[in-house]
N, CA, C and O atoms as CSV, one atom per row, in Angstrom:
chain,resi,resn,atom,element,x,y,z
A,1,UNK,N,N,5.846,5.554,-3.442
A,1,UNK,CA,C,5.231,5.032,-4.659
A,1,UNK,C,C,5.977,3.766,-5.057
A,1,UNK,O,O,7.203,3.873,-5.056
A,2,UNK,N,N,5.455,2.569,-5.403
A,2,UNK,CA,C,6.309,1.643,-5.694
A,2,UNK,C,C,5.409,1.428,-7.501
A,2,UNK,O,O,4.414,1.972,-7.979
A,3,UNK,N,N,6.270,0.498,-7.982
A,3,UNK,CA,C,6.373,0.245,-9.090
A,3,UNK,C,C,5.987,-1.286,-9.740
A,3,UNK,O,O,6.171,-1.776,-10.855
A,4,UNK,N,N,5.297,-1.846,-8.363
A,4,UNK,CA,C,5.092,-3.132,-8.409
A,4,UNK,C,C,3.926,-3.336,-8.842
A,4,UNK,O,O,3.257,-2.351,-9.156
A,5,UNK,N,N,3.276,-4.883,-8.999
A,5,UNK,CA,C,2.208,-4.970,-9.449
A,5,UNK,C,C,1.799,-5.139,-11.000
A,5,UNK,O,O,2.435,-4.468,-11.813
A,6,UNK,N,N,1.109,-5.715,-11.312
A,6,UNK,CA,C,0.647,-5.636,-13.107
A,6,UNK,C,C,0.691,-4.226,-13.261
A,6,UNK,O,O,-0.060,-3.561,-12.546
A,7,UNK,N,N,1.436,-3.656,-14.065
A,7,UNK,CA,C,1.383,-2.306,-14.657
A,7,UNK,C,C,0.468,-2.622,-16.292
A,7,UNK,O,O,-0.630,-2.365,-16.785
A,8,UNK,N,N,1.343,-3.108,-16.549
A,8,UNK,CA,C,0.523,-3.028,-18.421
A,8,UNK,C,C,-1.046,-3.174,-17.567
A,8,UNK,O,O,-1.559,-2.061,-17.447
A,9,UNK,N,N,-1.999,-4.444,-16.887
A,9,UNK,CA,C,-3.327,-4.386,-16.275
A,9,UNK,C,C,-3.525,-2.450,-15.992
A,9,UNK,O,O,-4.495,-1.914,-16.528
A,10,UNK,N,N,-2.843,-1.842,-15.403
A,10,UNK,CA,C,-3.404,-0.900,-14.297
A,10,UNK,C,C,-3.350,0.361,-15.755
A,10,UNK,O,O,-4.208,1.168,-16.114
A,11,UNK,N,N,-2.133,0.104,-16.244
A,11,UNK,CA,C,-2.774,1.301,-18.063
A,11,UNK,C,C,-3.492,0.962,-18.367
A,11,UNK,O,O,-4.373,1.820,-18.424
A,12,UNK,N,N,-3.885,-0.235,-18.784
A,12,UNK,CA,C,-5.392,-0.663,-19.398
A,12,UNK,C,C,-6.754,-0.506,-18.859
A,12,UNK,O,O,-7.818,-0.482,-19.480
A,13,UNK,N,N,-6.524,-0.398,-17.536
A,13,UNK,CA,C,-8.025,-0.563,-16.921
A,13,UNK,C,C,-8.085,1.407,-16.704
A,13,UNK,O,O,-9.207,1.837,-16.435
A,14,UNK,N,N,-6.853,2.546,-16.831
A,14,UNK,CA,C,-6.887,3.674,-15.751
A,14,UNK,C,C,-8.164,4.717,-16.627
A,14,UNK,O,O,-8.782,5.497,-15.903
A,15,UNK,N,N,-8.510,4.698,-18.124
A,15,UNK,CA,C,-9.294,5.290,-18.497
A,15,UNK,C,C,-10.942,4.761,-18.317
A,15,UNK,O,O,-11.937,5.377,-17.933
A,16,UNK,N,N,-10.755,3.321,-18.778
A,16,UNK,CA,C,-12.307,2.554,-18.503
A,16,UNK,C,C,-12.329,3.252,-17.054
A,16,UNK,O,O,-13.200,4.106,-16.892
A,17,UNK,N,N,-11.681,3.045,-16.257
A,17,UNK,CA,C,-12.027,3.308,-14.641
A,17,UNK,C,C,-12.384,4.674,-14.712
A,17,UNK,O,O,-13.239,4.713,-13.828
A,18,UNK,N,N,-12.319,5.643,-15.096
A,18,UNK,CA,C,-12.630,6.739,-15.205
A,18,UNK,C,C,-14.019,7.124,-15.418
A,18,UNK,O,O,-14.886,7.757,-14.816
A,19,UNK,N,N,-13.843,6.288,-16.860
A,19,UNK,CA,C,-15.595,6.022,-17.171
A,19,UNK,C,C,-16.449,5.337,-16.307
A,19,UNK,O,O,-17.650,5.395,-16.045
A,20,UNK,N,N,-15.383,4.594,-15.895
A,20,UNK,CA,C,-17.075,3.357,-14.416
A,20,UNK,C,C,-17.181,4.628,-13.485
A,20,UNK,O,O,-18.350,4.954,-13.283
A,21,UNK,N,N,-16.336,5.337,-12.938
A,21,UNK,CA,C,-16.673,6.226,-11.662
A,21,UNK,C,C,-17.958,7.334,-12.241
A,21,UNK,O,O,-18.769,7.907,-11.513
A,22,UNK,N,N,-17.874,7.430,-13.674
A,22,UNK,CA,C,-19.138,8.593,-13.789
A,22,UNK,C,C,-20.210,7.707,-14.333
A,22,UNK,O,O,-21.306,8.267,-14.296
A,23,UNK,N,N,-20.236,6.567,-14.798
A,23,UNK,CA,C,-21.352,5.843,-14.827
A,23,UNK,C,C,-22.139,4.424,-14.318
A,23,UNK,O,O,-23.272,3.967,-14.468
A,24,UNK,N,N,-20.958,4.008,-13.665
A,24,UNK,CA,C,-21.369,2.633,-13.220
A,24,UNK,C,C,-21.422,3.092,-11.241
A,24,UNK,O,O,-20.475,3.255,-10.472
A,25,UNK,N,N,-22.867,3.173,-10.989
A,25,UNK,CA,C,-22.990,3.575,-9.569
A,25,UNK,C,C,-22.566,2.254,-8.539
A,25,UNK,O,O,-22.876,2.284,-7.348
A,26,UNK,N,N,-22.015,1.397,-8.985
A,26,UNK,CA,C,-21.615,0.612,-7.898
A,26,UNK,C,C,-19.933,1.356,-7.617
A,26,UNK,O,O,-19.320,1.874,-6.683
A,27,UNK,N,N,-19.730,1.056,-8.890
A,27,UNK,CA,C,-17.951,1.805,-8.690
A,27,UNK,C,C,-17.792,3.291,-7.980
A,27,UNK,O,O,-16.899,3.700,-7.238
A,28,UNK,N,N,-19.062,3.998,-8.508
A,28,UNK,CA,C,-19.339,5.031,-8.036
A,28,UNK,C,C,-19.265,5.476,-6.447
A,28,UNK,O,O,-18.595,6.383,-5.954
A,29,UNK,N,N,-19.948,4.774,-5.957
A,29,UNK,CA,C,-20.374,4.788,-4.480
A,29,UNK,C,C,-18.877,4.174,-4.294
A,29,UNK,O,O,-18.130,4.893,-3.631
A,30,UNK,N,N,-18.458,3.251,-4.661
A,30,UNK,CA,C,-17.327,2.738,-3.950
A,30,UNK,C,C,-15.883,3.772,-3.843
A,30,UNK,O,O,-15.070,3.690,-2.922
A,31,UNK,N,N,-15.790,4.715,-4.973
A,31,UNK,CA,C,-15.178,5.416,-5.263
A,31,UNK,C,C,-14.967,6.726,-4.227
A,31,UNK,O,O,-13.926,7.095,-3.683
A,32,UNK,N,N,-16.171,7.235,-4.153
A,32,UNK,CA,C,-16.489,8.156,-3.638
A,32,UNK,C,C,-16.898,8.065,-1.293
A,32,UNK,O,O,-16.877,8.832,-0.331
A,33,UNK,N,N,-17.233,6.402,-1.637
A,33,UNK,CA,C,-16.532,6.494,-0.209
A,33,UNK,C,C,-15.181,6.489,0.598
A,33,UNK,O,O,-14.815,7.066,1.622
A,34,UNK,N,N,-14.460,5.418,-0.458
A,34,UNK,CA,C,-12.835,5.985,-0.167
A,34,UNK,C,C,-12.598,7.340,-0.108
A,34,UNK,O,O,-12.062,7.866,0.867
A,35,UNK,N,N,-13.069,8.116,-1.371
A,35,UNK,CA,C,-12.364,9.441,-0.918
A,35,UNK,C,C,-12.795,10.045,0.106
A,35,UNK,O,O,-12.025,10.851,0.628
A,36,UNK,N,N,-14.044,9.858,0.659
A,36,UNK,CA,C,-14.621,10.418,2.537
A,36,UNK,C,C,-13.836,9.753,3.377
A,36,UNK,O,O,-13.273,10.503,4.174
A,37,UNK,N,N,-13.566,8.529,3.505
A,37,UNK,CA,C,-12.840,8.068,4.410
A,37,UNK,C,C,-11.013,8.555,4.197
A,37,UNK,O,O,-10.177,7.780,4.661
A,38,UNK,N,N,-10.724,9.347,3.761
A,38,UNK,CA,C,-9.590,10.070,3.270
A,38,UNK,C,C,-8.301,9.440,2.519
A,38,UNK,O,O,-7.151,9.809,2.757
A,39,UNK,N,N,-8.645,8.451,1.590
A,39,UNK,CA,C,-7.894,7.799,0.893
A,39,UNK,C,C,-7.577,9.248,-0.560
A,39,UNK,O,O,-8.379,10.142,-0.829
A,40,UNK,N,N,-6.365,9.050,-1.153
A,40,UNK,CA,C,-5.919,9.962,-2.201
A,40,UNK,C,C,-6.766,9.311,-3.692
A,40,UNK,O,O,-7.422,8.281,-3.847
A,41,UNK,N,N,-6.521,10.060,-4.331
A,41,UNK,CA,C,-7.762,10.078,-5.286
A,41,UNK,C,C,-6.837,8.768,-6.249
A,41,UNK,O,O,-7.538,7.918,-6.799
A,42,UNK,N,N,-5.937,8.711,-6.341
A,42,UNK,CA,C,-5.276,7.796,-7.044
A,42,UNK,C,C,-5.271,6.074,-6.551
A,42,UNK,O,O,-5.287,4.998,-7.147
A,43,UNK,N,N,-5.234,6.560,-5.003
A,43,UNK,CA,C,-5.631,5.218,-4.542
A,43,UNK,C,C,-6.691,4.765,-4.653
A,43,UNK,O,O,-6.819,3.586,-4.983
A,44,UNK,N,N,-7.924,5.693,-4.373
A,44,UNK,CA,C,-8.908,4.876,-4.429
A,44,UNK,C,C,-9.192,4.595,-5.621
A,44,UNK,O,O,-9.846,3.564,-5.783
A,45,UNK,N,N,-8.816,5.379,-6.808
A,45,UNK,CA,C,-8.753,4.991,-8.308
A,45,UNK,C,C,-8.072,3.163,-8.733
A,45,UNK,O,O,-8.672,2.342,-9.425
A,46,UNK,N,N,-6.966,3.003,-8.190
A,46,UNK,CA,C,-6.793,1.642,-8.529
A,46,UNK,C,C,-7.180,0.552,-7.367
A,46,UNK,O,O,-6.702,-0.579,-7.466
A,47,UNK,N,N,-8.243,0.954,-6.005
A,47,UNK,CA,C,-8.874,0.218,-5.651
A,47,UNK,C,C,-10.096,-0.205,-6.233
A,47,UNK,O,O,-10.665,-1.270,-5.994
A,48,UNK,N,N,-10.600,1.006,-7.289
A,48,UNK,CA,C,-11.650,0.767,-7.764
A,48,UNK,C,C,-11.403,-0.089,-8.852
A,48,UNK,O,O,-12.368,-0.568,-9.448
A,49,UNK,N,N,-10.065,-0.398,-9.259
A,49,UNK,CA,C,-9.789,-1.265,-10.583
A,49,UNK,C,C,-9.991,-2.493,-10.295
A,49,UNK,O,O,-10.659,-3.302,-10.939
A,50,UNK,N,N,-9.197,-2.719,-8.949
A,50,UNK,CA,C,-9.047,-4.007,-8.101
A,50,UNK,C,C,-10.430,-4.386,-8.129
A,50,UNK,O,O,-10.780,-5.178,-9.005
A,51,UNK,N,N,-11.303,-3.932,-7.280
A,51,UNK,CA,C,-12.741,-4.045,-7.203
A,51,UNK,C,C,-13.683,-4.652,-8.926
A,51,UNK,O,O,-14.255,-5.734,-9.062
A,52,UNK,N,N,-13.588,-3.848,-9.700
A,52,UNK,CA,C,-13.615,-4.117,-11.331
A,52,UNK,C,C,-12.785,-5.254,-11.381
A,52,UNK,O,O,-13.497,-6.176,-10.982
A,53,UNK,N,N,-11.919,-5.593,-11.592
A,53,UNK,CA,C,-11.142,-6.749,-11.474
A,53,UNK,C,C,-11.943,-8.327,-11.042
A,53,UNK,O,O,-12.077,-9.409,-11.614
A,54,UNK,N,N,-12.374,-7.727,-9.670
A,54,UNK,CA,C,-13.157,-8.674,-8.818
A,54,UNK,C,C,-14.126,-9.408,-9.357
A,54,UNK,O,O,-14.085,-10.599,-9.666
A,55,UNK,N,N,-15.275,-8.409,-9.487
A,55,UNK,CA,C,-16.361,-8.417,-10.290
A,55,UNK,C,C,-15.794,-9.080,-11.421
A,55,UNK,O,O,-15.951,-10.301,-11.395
A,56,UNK,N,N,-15.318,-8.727,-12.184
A,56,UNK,CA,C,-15.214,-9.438,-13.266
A,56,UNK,C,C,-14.934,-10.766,-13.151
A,56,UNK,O,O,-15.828,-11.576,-13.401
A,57,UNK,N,N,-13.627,-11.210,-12.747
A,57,UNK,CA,C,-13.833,-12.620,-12.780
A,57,UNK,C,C,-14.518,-13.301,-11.705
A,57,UNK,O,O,-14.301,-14.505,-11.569
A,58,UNK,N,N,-15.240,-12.764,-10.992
A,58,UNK,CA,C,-16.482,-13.589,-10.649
A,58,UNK,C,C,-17.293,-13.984,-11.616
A,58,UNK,O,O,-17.783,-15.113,-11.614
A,59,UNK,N,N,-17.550,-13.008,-12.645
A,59,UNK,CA,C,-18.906,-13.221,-13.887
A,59,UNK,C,C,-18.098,-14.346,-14.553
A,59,UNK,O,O,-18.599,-15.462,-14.693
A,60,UNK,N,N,-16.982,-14.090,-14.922
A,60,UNK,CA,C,-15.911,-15.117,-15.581
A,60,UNK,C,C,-16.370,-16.386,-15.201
A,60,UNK,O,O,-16.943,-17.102,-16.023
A,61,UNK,N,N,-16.167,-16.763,-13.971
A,61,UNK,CA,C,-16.382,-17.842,-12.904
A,61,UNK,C,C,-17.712,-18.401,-13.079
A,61,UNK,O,O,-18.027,-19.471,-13.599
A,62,UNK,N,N,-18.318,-17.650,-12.647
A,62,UNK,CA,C,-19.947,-17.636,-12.445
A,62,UNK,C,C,-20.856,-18.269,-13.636
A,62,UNK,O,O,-21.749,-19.108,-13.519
A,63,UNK,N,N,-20.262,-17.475,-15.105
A,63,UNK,CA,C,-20.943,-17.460,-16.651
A,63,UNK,C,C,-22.092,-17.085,-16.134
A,63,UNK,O,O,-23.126,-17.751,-16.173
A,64,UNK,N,N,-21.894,-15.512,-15.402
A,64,UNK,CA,C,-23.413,-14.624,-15.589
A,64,UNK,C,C,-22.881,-13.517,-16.342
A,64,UNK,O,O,-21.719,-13.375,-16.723
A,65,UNK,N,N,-24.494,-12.259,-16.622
A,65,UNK,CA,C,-24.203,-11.704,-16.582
A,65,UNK,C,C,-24.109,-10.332,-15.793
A,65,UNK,O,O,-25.105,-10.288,-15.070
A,66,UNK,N,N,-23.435,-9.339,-15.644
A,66,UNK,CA,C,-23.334,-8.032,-15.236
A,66,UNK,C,C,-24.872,-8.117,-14.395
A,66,UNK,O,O,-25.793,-8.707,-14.959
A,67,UNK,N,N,-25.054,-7.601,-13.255
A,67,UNK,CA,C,-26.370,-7.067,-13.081
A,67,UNK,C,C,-26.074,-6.171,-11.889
A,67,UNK,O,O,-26.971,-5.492,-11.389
């Protein structure tokens, strides 16, 4: 386990992420294929942040919105 990385980011995003995995079906699917491909539930949890992350400042970038 390391300790690196934006921490204050990864508290902030670990409950929203919770909520995208039961309602946002992109995170969803993304979520739920890591864990088939046998990633630990925690990892694929802050890959899915990373991913959220992504998305986001693309829209940032972009000035769209969400679709």
């Amino acid at each position: 386990m390391t300790g690196f990385g934006r921490v204050d980011v990864r508290k902030q995003l670990y409950m929203p992420m919770l909520s995208a995995i039961q309602h946002n079906p992109v995170i969803r699917a993304y979520y739920h294929r890591l864990l088939k491909n046998g990633k630990a539930e925690m990892v694929a949890l802050v890959a899915c942040m990373r991913k959220l992350l992504t998305i986001l400042n693309a829209i940032v970038k972009k000035n769209e919105a969400w679709q």
